[in-house]
ROVODO-753688 format. One line per 2 residues: number of its first residue (from 1); for each residue x, z, y of N, C-alpha, C, CB. Coordinates in nm, 4 decimals, decimal comma, padded with zeros to 6 digits. Glycine has a CB too. Layout:
<nodes>
NUM) X/Z/Y/X/Z/Y/X/Z/Y/X/Z/Y; ... $
</nodes>
This chain:
<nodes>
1) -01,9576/01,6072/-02,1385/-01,8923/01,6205/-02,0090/-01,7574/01,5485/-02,0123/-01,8742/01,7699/-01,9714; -01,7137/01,4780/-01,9361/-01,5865/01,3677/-01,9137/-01,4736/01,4886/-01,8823/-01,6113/01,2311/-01,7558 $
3) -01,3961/01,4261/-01,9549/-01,2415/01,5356/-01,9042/-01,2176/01,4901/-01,8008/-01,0871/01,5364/-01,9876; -01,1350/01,5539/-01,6968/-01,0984/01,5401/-01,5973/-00,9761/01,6040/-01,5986/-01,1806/01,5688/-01,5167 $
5) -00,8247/01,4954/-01,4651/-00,6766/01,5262/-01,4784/-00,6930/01,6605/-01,3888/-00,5571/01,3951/-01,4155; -00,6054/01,7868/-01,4329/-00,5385/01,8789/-01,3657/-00,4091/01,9249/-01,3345/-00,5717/01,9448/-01,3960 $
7) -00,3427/01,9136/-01,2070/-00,1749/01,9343/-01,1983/-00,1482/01,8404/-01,0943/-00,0766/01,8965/-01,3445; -00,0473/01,9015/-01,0368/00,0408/01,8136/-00,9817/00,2394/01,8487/-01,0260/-00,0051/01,8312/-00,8069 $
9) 00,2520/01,7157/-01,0312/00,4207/01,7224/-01,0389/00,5237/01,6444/-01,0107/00,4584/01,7361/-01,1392; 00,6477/01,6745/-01,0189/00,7291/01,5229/-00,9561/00,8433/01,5595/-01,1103/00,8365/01,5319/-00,7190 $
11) 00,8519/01,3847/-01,1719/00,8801/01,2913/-01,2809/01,0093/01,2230/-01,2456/00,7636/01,1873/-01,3027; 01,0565/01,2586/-01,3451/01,1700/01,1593/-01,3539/01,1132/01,0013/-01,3782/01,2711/01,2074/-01,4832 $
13) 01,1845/00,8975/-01,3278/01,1459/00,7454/-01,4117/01,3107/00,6816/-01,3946/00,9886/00,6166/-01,3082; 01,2818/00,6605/-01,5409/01,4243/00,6163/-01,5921/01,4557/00,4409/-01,5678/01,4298/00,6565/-01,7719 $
15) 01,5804/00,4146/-01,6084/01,5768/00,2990/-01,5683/01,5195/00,1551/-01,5934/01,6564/00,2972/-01,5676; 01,4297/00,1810/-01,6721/01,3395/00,0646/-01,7279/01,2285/00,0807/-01,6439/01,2966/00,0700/-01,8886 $
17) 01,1787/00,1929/-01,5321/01,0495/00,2157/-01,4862/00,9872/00,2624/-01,5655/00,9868/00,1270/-01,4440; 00,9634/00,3566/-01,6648/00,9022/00,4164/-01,7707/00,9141/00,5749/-01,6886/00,9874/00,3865/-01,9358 $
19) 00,7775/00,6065/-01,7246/00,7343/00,8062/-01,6543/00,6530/00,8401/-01,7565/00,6210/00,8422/-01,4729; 00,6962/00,9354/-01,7871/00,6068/01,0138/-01,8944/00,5125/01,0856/-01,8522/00,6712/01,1004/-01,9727 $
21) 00,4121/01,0004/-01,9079/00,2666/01,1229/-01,8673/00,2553/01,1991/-01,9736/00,0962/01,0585/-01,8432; 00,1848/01,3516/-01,8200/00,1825/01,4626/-01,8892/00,1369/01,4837/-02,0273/00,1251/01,5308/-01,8247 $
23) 00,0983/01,5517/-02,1495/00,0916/01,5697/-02,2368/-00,0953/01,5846/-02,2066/00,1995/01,6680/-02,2838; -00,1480/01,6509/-02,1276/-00,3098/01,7236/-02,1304/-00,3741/01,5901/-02,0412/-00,3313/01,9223/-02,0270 $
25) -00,2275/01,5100/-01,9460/-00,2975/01,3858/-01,9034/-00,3794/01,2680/-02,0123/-00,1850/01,3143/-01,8315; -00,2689/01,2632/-02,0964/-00,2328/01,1681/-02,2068/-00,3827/01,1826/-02,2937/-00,0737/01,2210/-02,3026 $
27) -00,4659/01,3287/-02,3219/-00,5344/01,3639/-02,3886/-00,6659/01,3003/-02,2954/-00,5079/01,5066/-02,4245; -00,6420/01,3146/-02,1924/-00,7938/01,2861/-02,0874/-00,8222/01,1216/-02,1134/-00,7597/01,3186/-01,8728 $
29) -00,6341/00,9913/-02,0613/-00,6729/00,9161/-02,0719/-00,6978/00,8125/-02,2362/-00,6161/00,8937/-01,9767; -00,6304/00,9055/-02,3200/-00,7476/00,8706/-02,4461/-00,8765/00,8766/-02,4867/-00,7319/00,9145/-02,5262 $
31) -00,8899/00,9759/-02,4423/-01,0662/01,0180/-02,5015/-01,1812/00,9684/-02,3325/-01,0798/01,2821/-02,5472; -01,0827/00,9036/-02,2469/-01,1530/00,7991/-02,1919/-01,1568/00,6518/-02,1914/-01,1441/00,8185/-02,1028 $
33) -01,1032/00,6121/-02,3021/-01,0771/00,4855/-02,3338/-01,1545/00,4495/-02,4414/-00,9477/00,4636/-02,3562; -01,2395/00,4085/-02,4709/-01,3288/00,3510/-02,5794/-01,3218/00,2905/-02,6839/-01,3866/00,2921/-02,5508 $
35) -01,2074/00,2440/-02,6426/-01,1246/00,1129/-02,7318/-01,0145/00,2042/-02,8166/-01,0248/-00,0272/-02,6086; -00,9602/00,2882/-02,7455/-00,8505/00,3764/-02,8063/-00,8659/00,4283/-02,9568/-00,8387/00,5002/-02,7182 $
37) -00,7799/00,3911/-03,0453/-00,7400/00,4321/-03,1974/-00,6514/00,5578/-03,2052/-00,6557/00,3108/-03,2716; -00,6466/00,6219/-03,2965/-00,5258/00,7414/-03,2752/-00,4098/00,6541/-03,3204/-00,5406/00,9027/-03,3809 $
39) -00,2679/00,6621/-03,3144/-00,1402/00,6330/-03,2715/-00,1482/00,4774/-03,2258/-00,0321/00,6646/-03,3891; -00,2987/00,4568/-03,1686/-00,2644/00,2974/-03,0921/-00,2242/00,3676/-02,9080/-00,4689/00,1501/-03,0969 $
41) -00,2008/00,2401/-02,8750/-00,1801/00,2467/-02,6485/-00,2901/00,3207/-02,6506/-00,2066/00,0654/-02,5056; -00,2874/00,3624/-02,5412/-00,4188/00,4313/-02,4526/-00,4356/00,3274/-02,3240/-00,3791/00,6164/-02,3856 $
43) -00,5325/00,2683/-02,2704/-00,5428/00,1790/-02,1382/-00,5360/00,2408/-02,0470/-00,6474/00,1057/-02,1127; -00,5179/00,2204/-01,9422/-00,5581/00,2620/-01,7903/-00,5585/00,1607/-01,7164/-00,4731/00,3574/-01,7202 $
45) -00,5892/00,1729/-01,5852/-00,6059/00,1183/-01,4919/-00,5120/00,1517/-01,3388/-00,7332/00,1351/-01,4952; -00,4249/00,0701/-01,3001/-00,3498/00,1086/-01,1912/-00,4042/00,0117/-01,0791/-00,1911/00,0994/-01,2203 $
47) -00,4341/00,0788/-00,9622/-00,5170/00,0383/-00,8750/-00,3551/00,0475/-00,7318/-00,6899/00,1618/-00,8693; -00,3402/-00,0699/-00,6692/-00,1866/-00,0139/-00,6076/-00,2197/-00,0709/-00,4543/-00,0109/-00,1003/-00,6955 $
49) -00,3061/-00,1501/-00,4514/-00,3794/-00,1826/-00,2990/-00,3115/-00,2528/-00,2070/-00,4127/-00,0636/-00,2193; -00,3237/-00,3053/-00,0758/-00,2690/-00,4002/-00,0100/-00,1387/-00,3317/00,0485/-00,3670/-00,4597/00,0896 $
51) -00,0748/-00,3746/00,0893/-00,0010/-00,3523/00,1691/00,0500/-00,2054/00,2550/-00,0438/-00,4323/00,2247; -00,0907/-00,2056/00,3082/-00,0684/-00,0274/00,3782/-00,1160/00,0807/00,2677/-00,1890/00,0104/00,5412 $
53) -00,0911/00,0451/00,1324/-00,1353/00,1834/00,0410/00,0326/00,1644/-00,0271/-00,3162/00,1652/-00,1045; 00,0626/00,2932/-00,0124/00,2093/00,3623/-00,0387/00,2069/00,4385/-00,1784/00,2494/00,4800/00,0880 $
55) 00,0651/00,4375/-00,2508/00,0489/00,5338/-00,3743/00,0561/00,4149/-00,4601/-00,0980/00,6396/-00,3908; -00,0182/00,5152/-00,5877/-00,0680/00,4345/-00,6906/-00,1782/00,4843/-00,7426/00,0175/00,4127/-00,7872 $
57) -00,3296/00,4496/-00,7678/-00,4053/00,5352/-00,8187/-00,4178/00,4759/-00,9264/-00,5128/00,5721/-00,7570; -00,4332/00,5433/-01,0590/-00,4103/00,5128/-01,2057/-00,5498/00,6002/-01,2445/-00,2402/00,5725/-01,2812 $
59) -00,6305/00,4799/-01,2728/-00,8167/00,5102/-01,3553/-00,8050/00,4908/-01,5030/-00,9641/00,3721/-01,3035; -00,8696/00,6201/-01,5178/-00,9157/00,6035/-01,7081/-00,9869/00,4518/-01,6727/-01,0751/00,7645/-01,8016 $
61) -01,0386/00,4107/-01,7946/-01,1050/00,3028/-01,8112/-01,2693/00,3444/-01,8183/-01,0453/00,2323/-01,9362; -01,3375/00,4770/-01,8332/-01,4333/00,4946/-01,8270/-01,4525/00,5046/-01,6721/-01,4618/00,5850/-01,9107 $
63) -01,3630/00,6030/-01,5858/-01,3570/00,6543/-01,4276/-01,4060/00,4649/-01,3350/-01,1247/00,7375/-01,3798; -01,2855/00,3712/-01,3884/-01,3286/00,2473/-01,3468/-01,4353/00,1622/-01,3866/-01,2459/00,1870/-01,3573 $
65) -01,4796/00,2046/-01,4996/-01,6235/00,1551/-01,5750/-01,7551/00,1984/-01,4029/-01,6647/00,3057/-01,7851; -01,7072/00,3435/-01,3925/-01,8039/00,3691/-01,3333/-01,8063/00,3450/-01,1824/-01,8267/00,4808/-01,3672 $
67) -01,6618/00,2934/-01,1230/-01,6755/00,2135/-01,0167/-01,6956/00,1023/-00,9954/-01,6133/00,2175/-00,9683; -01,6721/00,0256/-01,0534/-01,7046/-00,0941/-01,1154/-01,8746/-00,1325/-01,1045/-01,6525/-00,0778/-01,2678 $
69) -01,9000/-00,0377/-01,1380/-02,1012/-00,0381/-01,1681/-02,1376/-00,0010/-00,9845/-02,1896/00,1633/-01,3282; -02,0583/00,1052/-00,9108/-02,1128/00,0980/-00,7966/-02,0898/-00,0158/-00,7198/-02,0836/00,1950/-00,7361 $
71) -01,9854/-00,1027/-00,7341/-01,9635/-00,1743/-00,6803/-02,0979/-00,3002/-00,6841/-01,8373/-00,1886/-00,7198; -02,1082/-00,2993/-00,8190/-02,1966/-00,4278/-00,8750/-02,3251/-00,3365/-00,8207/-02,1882/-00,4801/-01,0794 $
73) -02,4046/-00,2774/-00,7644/-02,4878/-00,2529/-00,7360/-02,5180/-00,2589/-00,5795/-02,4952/-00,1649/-00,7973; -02,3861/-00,2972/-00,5253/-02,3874/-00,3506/-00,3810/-02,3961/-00,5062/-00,3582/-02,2598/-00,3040/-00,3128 $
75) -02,4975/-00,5664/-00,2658/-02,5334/-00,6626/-00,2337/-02,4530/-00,7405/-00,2555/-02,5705/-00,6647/-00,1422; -02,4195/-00,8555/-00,2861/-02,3551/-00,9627/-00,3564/-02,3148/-01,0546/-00,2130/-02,4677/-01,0444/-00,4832 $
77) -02,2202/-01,0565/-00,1493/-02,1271/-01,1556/-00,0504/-02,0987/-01,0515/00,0231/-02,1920/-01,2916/00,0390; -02,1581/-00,8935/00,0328/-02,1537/-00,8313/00,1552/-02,0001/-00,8284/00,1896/-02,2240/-00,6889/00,1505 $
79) -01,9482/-00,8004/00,3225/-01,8176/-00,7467/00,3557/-01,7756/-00,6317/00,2685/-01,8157/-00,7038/00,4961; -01,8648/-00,5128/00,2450/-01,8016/-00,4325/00,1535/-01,7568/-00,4225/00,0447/-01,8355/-00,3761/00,1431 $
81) -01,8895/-00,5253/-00,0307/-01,8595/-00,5706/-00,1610/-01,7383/-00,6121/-00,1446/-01,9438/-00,6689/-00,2190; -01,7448/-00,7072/-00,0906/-01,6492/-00,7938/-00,1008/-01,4622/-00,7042/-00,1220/-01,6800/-00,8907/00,0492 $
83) -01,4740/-00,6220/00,0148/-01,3839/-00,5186/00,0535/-01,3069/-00,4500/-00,1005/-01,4826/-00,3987/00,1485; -01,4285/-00,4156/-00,1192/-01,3496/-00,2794/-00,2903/-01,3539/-00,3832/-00,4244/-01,5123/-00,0801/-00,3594 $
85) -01,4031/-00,4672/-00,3924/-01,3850/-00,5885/-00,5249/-01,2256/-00,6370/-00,5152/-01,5053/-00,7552/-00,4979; -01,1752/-00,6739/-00,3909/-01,0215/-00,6905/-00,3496/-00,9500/-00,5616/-00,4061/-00,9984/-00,7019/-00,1734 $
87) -00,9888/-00,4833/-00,3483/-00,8840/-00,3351/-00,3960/-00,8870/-00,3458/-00,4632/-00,8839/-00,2032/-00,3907; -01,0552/-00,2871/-00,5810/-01,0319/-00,2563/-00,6715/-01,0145/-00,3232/-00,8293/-01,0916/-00,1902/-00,6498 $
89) -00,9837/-00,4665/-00,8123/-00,9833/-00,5242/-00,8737/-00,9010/-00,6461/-00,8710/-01,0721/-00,5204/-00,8825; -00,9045/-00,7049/-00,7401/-00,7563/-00,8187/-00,7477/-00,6202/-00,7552/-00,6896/-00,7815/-00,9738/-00,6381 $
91) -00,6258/-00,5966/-00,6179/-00,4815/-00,5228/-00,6046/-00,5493/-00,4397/-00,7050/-00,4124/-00,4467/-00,4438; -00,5349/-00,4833/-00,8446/-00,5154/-00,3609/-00,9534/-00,4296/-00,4503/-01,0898/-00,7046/-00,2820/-01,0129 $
93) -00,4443/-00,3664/-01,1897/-00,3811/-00,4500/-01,2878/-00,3953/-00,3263/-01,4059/-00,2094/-00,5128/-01,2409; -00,3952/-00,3840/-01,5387/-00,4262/-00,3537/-01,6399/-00,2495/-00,2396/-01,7007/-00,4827/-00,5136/-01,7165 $
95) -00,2677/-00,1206/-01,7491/-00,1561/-00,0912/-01,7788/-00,2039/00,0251/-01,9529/-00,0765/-00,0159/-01,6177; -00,0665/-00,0085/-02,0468/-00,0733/00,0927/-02,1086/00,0316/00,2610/-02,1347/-00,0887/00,0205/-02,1981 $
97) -00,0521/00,3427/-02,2059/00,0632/00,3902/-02,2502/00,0885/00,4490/-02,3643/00,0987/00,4555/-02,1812; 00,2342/00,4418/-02,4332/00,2965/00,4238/-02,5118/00,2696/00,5054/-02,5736/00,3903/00,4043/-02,4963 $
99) 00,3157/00,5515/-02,7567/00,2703/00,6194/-02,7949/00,3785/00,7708/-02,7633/00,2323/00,5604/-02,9165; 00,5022/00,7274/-02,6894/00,5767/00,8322/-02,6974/00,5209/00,8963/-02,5262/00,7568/00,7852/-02,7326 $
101) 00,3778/00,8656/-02,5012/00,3102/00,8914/-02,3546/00,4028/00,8635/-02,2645/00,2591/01,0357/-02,3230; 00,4401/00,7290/-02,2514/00,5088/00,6871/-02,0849/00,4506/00,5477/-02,1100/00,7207/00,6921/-02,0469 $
103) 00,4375/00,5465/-01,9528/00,3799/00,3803/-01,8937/00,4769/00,3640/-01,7958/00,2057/00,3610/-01,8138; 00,4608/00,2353/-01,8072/00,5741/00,1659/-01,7344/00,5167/00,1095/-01,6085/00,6425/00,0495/-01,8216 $
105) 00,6039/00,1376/-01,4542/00,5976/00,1292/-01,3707/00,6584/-00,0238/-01,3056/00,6324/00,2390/-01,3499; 00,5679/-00,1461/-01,3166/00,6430/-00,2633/-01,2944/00,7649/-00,2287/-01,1363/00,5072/-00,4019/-01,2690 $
107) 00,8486/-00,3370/-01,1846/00,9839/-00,2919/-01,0759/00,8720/-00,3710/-00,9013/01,2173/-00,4320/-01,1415; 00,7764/-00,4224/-00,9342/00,7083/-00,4587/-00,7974/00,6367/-00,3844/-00,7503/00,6391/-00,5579/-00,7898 $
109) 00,6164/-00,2437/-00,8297/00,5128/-00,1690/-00,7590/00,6159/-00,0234/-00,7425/00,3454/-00,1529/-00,8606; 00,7380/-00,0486/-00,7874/00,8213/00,0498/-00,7505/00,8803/00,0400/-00,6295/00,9081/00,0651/-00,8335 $
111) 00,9230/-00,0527/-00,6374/00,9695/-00,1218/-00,4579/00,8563/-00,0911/-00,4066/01,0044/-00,3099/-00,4209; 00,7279/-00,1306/-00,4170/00,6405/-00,1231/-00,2798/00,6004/00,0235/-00,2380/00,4972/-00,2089/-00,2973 $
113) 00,6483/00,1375/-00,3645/00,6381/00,2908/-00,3278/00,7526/00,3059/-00,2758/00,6137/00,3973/-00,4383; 00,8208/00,2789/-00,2631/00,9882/00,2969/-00,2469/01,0334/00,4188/-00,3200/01,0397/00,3168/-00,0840 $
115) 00,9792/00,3659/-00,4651/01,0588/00,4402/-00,5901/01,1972/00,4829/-00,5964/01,0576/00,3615/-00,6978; 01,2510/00,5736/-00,6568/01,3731/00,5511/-00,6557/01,4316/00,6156/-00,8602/01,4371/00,6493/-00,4909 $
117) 01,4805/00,7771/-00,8575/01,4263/00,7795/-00,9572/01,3223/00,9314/-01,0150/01,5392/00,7408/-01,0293; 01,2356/00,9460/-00,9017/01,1510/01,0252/-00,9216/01,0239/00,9716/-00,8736/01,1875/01,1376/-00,8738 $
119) 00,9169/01,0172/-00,9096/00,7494/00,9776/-00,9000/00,6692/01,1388/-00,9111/00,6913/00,8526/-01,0643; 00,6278/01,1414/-00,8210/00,5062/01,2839/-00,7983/00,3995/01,2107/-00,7946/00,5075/01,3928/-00,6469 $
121) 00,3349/01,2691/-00,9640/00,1827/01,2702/-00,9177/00,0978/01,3970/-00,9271/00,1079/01,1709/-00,9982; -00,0320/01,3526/-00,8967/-00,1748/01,4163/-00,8490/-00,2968/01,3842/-00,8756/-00,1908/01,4138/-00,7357 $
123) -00,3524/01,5052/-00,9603/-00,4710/01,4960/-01,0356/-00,5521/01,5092/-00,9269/-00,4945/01,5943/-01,1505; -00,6630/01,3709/-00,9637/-00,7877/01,3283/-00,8999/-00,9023/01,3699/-00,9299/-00,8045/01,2173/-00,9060 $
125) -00,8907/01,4523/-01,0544/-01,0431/01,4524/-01,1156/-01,0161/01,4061/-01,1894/-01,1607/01,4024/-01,0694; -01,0888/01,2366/-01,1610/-01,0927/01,1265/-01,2980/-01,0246/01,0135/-01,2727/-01,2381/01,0713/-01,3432 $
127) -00,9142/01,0508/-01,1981/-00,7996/00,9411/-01,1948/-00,6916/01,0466/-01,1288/-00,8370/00,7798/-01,0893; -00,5944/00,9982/-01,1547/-00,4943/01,0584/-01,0602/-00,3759/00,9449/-00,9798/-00,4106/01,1722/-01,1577 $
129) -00,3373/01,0121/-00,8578/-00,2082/00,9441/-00,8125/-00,0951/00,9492/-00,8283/-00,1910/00,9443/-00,7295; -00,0273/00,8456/-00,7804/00,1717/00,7971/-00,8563/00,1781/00,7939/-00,6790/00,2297/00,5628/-00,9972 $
131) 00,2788/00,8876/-00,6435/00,3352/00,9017/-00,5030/00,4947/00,9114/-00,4998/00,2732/01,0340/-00,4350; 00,5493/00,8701/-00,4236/00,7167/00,8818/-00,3930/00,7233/00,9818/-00,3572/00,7927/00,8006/-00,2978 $
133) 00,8257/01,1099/-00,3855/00,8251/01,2342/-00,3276/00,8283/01,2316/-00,2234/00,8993/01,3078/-00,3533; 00,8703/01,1782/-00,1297/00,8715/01,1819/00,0339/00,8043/01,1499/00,0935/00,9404/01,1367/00,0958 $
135) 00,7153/01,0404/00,0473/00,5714/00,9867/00,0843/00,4499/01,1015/00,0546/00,5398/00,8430/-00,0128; 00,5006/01,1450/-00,0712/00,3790/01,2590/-00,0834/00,3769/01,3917/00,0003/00,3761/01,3114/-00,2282 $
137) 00,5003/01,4091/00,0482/00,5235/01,5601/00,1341/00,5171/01,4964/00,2486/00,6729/01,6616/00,1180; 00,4779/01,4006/00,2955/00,4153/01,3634/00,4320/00,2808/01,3499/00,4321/00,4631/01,2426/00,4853 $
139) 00,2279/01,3524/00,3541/00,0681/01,2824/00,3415/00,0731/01,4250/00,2789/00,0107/01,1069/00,2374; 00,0728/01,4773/00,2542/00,0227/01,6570/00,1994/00,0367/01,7278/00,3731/00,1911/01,7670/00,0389 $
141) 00,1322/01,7004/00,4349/00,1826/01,7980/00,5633/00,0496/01,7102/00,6289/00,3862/01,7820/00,6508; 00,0610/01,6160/00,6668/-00,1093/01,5434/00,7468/-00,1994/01,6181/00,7267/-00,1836/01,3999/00,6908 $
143) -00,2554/01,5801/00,5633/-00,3764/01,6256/00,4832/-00,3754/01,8327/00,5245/-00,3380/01,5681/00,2690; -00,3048/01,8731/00,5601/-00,2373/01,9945/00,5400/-00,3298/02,0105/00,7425/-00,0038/01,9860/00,4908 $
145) -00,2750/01,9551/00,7892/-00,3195/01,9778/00,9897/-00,4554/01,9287/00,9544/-00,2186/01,8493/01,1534; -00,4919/01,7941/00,9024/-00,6664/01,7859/00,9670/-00,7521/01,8816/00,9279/-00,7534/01,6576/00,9235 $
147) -00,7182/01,9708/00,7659/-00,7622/02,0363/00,7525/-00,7577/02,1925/00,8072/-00,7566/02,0028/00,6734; -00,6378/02,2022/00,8951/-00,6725/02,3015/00,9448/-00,7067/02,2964/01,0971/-00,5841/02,3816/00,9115 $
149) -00,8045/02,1675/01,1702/-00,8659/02,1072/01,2308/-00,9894/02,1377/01,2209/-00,8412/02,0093/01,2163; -01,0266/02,0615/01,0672/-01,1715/02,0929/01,0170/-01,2039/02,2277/00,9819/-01,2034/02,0175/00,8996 $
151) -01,1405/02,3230/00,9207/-01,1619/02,4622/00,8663/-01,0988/02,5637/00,9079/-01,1422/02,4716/00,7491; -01,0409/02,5690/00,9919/-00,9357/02,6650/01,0928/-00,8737/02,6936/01,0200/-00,9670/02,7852/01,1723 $
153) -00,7614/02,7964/01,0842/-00,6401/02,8587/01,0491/-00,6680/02,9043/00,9540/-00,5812/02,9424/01,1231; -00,5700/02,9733/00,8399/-00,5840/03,0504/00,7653/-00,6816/02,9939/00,6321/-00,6237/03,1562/00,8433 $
155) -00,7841/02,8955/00,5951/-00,8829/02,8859/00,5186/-00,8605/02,8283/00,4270/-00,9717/02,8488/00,5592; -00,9028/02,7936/00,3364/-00,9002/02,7202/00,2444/-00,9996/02,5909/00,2214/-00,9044/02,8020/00,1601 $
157) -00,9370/02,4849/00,1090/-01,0547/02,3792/00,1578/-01,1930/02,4109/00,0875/-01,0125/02,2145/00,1168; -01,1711/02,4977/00,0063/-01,2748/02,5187/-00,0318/-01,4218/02,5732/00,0469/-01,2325/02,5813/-00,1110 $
159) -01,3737/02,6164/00,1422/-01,5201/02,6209/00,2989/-01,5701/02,4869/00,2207/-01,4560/02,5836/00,5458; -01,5228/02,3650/00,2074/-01,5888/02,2665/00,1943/-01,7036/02,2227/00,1193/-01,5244/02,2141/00,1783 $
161) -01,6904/02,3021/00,0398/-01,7483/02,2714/-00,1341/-01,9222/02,3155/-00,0601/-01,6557/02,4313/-00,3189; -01,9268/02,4174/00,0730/-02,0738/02,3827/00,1576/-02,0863/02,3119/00,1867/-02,1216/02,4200/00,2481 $
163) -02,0020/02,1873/00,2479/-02,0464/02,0894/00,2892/-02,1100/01,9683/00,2262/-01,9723/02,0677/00,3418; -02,1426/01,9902/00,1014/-02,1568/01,9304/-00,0154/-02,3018/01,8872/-00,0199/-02,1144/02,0182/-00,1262 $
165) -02,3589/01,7549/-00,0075/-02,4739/01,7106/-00,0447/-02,5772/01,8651/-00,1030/-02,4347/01,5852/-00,1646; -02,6501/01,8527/-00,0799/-02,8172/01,9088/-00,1293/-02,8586/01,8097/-00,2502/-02,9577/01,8885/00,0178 $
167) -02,9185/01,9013/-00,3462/-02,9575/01,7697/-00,4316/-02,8848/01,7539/-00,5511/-02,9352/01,6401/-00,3560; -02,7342/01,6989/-00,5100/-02,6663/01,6510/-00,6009/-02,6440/01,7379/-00,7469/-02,5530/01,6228/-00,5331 $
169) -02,6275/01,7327/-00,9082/-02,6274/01,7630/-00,9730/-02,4736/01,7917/-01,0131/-02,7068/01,7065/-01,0152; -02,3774/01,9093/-01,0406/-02,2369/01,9316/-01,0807/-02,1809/01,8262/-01,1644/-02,2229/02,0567/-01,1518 $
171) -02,2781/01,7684/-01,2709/-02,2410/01,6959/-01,3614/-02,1637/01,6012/-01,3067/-02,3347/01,6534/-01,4301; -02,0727/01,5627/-01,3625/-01,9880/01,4026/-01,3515/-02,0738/01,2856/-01,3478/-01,8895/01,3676/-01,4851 $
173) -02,0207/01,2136/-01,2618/-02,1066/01,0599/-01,2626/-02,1693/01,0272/-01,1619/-02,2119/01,0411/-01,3572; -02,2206/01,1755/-01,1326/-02,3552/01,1527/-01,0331/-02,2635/01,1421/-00,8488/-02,4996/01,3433/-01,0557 $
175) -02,1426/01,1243/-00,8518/-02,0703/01,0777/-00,6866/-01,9977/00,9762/-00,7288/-01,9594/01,1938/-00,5930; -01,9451/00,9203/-00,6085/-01,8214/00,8298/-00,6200/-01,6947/00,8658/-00,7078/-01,7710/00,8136/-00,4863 $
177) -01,6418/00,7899/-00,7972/-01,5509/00,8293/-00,8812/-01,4396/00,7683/-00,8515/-01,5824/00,8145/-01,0030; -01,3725/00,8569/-00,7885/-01,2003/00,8336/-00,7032/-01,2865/00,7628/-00,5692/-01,0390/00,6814/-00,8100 $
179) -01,3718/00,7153/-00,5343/-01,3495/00,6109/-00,3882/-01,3919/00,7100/-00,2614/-01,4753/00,4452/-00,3868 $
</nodes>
């Protein structure tokens, strides 16, 4: 069974752009990296998107292994293909982290969060997000009304977890991973 990130928090990033990932993060994106040695980098994947994406989503290298494969299993010129091959692959870029667990936040993708010197992130499952605190307590207050749109007052999102495919197996792998 694939580890998966749990937590959310908001990070200091010092003045080199360096954030220390969590300690139980650090453990997930090793033992999803294939390549990974003990006291070598650990890889990831930072996915930071065009223009109108204000986050950062940061993929183990297995989580993107396995988008990667859905992608390649979509028709070859389609618009969509085409679509998440751009995201997820010419707005992404290769990142490590260190052995003292911090990765470094290039100063171009700090500007385009409008970094300053804190970073909140948020466990995805099998990736998690890099959000600007103020960006993230707006997009939580949104995420916060549609859902109490979709599930009324008072509920939790978990009503949802019915709305959930028939069929599908709990195991990992078997949905979209982060998309």
């Amino acid at each position: 069974m694939a580890r998966r990130f749990r937590g959310s928090d908001t990070i200091k990033v010092d003045g080199k752009g360096r954030i220390s990932i969590p300690a139980a993060f650090r453990r997930v994106i090793a033992a999803s990296d294939p390549d990974y040695r003990e006291g070598e980098k650990a890889n990831v994947i930072i996915v930071f998107g065009d223009q109108n994406q204000t986050w950062l989503d940061v993929y183990t290298i297995e989580a993107m292994a396995e988008v990667e494969a859905m992608i390649d299993r979509m028709p070859r010129g389609s618009d969509e293909r085409e679509a998440l091959e751009d995201l997820m692959s010419g707005y992404a870029m290769d990142a490590e982290v260190d052995a003292d667990g911090r990765m470094v936040l290039p100063a171009r993708l700090r500007e385009k969060m409008g970094l300053a010197d804190e970073v909140t992130y948020l466990a995805k499952n099998d990736y998690f997000q890099l959000w600007s605190p103020l960006a993230f307590r707006a997009n939580e207050a949104r995420k916060a009304e549609a859902l109490r749109d979709k599930v009324g007052p008072g509920r939790t999102a978990k009503v949802l977890l019915d709305m959930a495919p028939p069929g599908l197996s709990p195991e990992p792998g078997n949905g979209p991973a982060g998309a």
